[in-house]
VEXKOLTI-401018 format. One record per residue (C-alpha): residue in three letters; x, y, z. Coordinates in steps of 0.05 Angstrom, whole numbers. Layout:
> ALA X Y Z
...
***
This chain:
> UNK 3011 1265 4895
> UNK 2984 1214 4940
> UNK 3047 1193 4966
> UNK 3060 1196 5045
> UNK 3103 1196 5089
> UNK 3061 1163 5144
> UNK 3036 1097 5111
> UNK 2983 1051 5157
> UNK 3011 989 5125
> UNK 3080 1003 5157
> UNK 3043 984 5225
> UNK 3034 908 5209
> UNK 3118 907 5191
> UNK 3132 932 5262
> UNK 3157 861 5284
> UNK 3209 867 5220
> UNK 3249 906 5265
> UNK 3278 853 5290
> UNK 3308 830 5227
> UNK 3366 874 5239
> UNK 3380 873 5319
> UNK 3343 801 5334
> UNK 3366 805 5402
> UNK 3353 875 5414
> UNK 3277 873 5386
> UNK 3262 801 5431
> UNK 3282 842 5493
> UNK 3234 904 5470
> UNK 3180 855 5449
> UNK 3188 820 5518
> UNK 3179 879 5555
> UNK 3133 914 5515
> UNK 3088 853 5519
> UNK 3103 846 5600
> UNK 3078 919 5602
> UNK 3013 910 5577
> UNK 2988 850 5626
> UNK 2938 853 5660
> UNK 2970 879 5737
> UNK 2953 936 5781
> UNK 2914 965 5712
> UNK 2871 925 5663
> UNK 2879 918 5596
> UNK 2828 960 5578
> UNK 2858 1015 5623
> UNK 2930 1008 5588
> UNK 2897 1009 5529
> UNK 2867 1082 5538
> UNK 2922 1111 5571
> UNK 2967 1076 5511
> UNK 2923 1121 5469
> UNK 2925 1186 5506
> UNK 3007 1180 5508
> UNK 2994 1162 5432
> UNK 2967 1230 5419
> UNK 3024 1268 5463
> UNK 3081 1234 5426
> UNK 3041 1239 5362
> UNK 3047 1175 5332
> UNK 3007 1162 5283
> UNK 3019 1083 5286
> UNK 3005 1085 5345
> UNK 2940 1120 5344
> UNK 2915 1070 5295
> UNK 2931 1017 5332
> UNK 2906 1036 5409
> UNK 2844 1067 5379
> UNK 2826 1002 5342
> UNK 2848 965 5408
> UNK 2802 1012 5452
> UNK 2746 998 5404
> UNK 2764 920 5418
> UNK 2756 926 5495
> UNK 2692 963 5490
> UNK 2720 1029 5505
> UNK 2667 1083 5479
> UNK 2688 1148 5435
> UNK 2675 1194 5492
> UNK 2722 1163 5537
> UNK 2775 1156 5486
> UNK 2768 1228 5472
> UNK 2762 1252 5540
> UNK 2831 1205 5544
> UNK 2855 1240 5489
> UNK 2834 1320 5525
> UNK 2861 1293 5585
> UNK 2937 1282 5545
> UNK 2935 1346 5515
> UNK 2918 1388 5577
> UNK 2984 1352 5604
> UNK 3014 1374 5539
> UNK 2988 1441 5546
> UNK 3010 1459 5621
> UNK 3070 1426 5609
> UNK 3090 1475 5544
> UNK 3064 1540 5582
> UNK 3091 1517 5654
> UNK 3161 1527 5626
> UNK 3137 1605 5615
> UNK 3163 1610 5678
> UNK 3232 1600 5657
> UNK 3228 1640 5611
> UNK 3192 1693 5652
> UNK 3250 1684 5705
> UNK 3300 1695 5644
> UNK 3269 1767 5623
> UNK 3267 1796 5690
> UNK 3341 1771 5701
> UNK 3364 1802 5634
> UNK 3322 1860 5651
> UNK 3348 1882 5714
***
């Protein structure tokens, strides 16, 4: 079956969300578009970091779209895949930092 769930077309209908919550999607499309000015960053620094977050919420729609903007603002493959290490050591320390809790849990229930 070559059927899935995930399908790359589905990226180009993202503005169709506004077909059912007009109001709603202008405000998100405001701000999403306000967000990605140039400012403090560049656009070619928003774009990597939109890929590294890309890869740590896992959206593939996203993936596609940041990598193929990367690629657009002459952002090399290293880079993007140092971005893309960089996001999933956060991801990483983030999962095993909370061993503490747990940690802290056994002893209590140990005692």
């Amino acid at each position: 079956m070559d059927s899935h769930y995930y399908n790359p077309k589905d990226l180009g209908k993202f503005g169709q969300i506004a077909d059912w919550d007009k109001p709603l999607a202008d405000k998100f499309f405001e701000w999403y578009g306000a967000v990605f000015e140039e400012g403090a960053l560049t656009a070619r620094e928003k774009a990597l970091i939109a890929l590294a977050v890309a890869h740590t919420v896992q959206c593939p729609y996203c993936i596609d779209a940041y990598a193929s903007d990367c690629l657009q603002r002459g952002v090399s493959n290293e880079q993007m895949m140092e971005a893309l290490h960089v996001a999933a050591a956060i991801r990483g320390g983030a999962s095993l930092v909370h061993g503490v809790q747990m940690m802290n849990k056994v002893q209590k229930l140990s005692m």
